[in-house]
C-alpha positions as CSV (number, residue, x, y, z in Angstrom):
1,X,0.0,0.0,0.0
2,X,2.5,2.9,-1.4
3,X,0.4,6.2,-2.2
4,X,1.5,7.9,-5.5
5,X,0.2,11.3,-5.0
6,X,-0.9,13.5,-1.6
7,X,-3.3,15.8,-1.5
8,X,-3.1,17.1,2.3
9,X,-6.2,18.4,4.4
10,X,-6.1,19.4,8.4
11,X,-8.4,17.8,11.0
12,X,-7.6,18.7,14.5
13,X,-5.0,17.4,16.5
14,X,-5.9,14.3,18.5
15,X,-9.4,14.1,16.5
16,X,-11.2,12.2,19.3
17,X,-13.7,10.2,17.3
18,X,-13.6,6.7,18.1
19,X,-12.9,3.9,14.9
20,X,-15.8,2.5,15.5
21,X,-18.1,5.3,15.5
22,X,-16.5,6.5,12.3
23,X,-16.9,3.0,10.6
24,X,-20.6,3.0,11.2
25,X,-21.2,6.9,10.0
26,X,-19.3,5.5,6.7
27,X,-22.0,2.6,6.6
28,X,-24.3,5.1,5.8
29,X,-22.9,6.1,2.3
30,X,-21.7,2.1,1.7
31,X,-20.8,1.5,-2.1
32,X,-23.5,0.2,-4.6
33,X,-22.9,-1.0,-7.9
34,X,-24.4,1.4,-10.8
35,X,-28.6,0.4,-11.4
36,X,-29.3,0.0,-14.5
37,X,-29.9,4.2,-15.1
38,X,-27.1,5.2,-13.2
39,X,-24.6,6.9,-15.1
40,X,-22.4,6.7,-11.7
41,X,-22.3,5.9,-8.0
42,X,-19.8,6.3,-5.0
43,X,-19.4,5.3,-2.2
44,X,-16.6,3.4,0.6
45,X,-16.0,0.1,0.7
46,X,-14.0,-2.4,2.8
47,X,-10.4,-4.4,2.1
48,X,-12.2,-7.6,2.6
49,X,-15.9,-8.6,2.0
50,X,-18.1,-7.9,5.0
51,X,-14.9,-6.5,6.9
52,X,-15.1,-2.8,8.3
53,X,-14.9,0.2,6.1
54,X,-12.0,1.5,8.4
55,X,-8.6,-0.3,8.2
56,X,-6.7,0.7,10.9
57,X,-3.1,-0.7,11.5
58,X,-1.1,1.1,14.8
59,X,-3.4,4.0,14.9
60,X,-3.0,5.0,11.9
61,X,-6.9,4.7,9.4
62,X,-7.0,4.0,6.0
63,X,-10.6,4.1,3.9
64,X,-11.5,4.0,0.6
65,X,-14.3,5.2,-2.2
66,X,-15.6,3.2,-4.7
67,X,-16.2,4.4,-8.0
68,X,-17.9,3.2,-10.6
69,X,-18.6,5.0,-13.8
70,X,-20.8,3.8,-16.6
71,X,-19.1,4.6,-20.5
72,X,-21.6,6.4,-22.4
73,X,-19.4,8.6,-24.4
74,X,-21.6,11.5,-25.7
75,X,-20.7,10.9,-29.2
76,X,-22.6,7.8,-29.6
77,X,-25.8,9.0,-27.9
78,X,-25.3,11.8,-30.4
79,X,-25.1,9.9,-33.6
80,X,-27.8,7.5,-32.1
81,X,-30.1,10.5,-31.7
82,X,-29.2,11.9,-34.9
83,X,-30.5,8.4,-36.5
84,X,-33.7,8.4,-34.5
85,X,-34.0,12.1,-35.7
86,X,-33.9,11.1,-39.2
87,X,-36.6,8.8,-38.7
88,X,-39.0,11.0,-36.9
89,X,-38.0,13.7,-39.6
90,X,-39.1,11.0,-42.5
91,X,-42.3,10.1,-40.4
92,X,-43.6,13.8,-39.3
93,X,-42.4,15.3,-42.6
94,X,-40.2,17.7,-40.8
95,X,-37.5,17.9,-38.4
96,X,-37.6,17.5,-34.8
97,X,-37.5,21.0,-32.9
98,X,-35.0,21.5,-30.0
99,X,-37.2,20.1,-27.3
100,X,-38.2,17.0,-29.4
101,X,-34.3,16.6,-29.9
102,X,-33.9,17.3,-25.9
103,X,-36.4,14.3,-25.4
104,X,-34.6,12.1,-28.5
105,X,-31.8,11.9,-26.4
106,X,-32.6,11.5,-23.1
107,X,-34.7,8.6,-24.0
108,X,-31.2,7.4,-25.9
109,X,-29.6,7.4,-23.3
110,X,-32.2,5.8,-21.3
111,X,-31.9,2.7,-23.8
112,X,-28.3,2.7,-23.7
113,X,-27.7,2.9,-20.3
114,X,-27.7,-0.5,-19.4
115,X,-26.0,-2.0,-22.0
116,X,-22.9,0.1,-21.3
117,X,-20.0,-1.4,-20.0
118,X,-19.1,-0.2,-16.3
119,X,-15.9,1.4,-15.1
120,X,-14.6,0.7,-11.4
121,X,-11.6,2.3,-9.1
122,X,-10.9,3.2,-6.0
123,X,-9.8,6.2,-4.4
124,X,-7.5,5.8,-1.2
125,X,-7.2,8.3,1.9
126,X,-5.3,8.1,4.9
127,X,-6.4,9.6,8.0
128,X,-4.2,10.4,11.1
129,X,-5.9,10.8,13.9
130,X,-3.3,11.4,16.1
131,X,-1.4,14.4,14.6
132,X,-4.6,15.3,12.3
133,X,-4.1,14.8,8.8
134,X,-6.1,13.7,6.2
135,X,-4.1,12.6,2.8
136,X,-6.0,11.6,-0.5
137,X,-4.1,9.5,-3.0
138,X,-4.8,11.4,-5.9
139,X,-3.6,13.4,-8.9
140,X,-5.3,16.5,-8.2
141,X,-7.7,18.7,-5.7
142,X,-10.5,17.9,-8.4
143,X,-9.9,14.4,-8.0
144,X,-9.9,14.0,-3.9
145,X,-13.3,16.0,-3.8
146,X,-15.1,12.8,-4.6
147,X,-13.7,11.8,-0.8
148,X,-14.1,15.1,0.9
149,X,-17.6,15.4,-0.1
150,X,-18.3,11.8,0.5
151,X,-16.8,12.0,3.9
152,X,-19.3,15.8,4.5
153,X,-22.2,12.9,3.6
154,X,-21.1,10.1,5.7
155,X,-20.1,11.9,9.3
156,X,-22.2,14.2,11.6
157,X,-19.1,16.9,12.4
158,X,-16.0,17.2,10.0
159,X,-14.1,19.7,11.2
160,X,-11.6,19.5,8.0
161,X,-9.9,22.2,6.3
162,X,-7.1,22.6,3.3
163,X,-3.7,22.9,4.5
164,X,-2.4,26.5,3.8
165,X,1.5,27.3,4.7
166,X,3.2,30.7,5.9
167,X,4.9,30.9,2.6
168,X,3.7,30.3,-0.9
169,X,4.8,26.9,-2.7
170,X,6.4,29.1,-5.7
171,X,8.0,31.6,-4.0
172,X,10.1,28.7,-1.7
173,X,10.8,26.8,-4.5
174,X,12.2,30.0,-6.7
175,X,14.4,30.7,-3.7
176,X,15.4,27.1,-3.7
177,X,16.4,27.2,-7.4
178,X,18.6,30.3,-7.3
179,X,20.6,29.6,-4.3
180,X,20.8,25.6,-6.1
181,X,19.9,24.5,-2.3
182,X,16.7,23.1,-0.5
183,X,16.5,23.8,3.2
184,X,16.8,20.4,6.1
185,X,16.7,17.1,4.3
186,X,15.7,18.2,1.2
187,X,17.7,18.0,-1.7
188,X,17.0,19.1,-5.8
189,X,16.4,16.7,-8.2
190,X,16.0,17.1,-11.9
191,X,13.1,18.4,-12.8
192,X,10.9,21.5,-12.7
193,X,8.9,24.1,-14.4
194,X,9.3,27.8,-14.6
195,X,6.3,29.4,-15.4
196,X,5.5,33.4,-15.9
197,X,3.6,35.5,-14.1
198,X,2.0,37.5,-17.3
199,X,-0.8,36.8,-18.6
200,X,1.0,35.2,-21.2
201,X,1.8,32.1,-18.7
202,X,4.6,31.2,-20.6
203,X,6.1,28.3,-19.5
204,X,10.1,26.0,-19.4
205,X,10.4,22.5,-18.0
206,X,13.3,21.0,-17.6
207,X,13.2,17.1,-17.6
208,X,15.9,14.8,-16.1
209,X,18.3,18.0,-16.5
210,X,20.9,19.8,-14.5
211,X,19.3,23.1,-12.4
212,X,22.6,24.2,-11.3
213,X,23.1,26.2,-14.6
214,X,22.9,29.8,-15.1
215,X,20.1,29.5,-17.1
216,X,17.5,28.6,-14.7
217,X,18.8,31.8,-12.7
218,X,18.1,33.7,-16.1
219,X,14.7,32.6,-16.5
220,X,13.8,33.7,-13.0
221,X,15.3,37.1,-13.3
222,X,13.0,37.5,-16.5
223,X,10.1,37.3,-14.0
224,X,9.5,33.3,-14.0
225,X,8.5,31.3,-10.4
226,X,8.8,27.6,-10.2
227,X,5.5,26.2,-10.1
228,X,7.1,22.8,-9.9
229,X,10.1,20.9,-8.6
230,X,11.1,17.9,-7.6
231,X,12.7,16.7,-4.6
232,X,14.2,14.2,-2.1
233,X,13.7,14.0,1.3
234,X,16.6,12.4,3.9
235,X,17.2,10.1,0.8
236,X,14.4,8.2,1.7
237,X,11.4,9.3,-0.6
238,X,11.4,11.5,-3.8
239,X,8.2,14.1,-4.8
240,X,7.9,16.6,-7.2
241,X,5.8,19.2,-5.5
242,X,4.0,22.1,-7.2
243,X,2.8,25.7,-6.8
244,X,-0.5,24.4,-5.7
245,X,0.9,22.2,-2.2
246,X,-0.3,19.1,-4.7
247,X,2.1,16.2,-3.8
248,X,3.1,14.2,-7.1
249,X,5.2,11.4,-8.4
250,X,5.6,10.4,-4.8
251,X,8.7,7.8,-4.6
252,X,9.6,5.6,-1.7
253,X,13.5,4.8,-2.2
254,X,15.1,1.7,-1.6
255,X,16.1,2.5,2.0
256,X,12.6,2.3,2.6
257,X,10.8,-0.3,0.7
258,X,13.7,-2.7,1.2
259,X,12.2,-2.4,5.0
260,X,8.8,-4.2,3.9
261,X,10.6,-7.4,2.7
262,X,8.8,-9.4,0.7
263,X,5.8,-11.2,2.7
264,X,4.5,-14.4,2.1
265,X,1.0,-13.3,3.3
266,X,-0.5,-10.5,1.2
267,X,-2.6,-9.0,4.3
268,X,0.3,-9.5,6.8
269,X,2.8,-6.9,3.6
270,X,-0.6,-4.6,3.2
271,X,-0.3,-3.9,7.0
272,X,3.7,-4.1,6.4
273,X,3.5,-1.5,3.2
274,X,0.8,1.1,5.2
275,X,2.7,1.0,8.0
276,X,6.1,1.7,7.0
277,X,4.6,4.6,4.6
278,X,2.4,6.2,7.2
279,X,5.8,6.3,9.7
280,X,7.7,7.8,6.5
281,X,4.8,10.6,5.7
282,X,4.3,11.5,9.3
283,X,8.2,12.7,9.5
284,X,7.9,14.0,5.8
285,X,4.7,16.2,5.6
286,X,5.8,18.1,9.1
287,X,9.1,18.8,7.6
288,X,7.5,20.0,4.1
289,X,5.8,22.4,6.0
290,X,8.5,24.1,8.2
291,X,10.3,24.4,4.7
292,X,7.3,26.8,3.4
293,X,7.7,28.9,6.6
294,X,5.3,26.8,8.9
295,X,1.7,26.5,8.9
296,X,-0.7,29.0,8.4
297,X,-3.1,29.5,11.5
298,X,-6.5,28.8,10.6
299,X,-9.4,31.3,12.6
């Protein structure tokens, strides 16, 4: 269980609500597969059949939401409807109007619906009760709102907020770039992107290439800010954060995953895997933030 991406919210420090209460408020938005006119539904589900919705190992709570899409693509129900319009057309001796057309479809799609095929996947978040995170496994903010809101659904209080540092992602990371240094444990890797603050947006990336050059400096003194870089932390994980405080690419090195072995029980490495990231991202995510000035007090 090795996230790829983090997308960090707050809870409060020491969240008090018991594992078990929090498994039974998820019970209440339990995943269903899509009926036969559902174009998509959502909702958590469990590790194992009938086994809690909550997967706790050492305090540490993992969940996940079930997604399941069914792939209509608009073009078809389009040239269907254009067909069935042709017919009508022939029949009525003129062509549907725009609400006819409106109707043409939606009862396409109604007939198509359940022939579709079905799309499935699961989003993972991990939830720190202790020290009050919550961290989505996904690409983007976009993407982790199918969680957040499901969560807003499922609980009675969630006191949850988006993490906001002292200091701006882009400006840190410019700093970073022109001195060719990262503060602590963090080191530069090899890629970024420069982007401009016109309106232009005008944008460089550099791709497994050098940013100790004078030319990185150059672009930045023509008014560019990183809006992405990527780093290593205490040579133990690699992440290319962006402008944004999105967390992607995420890498556990070999120091690390070396540590999980290889177990001959798959449920015995799961627990290994989530373990061993969970310890890693607690001493990571505190350290990103005191390198973007600390957090920003929320009121």
């Amino acid at each position: 269980m090795w996230f790829r991406n983090l997308q960090l919210y707050r809870l409060p420090v020491n969240w008090d609500i018991p594992v078990d209460r929090l498994d039974e408020q998820l019970a209440r938005q339990r995943f269903r597969p899509c009926g036969s006119q559902d174009l998509a539904t959502q909702g958590w589900i469990s590790r194992q059949p009938e086994g809690p919705l909550v997967h706790s190992v050492g305090g540490q709570w993992l969940v996940a939401l079930g997604i399941e899409q069914r792939l209509l693509p608009s073009s078809v129900v389009k040239q269907v409807a254009a067909d069935r319009a042709e017919e009508i057309e022939a029949q009525q001796g003129f062509k549907p109007g725009r609400k006819q057309m409106k109707e043409i479809k939606e009862a396409v799609t109604q007939e198509l619906l359940p022939r579709a095929f079905t799309r499935r996947r699961r989003v993972f978040a991990w939830i720190d009760p202790k020290a009050g995170w919550l961290v989505v496994d996904a690409a983007s903010r976009k993407a982790a709102d199918s969680v957040v809101e499901t969560l807003h659904k499922s609980l009675d209080e969630l006191p949850l907020k988006l993490l906001n540092t002292r200091r701006s992602p882009a400006s840190c990371m410019t700093e970073w770039l022109v001195a060719n240094e990262a503060p602590g444990a963090f080191t530069i890797d090899q890629d970024c992107e420069l982007r401009a603050v016109t309106e232009e947006k005008s944008a460089v990336r550099y791709v497994r290439h050098t940013l100790e050059g004078k030319e990185v400096r150059e672009h930045i003194e023509a008014g560019k800010q990183a809006s992405r870089l990527a780093l290593t932390w205490n040579d133990r994980l690699s992440v290319v954060l962006n402008d944004k405080l999105e967390l992607k690419r995420l890498q556990f090195l070999d120091v690390v995953t070396e540590a999980a072995g290889d177990g001959a029980d798959a449920d015995e490495q799961f627990d290994t895997d989530f373990a061993l990231m969970t310890g890693e991202l607690r001493n990571f995510i505190p350290a990103l933030i005191e390198a973007l000035g600390g957090e920003e007090p929320t009121v």
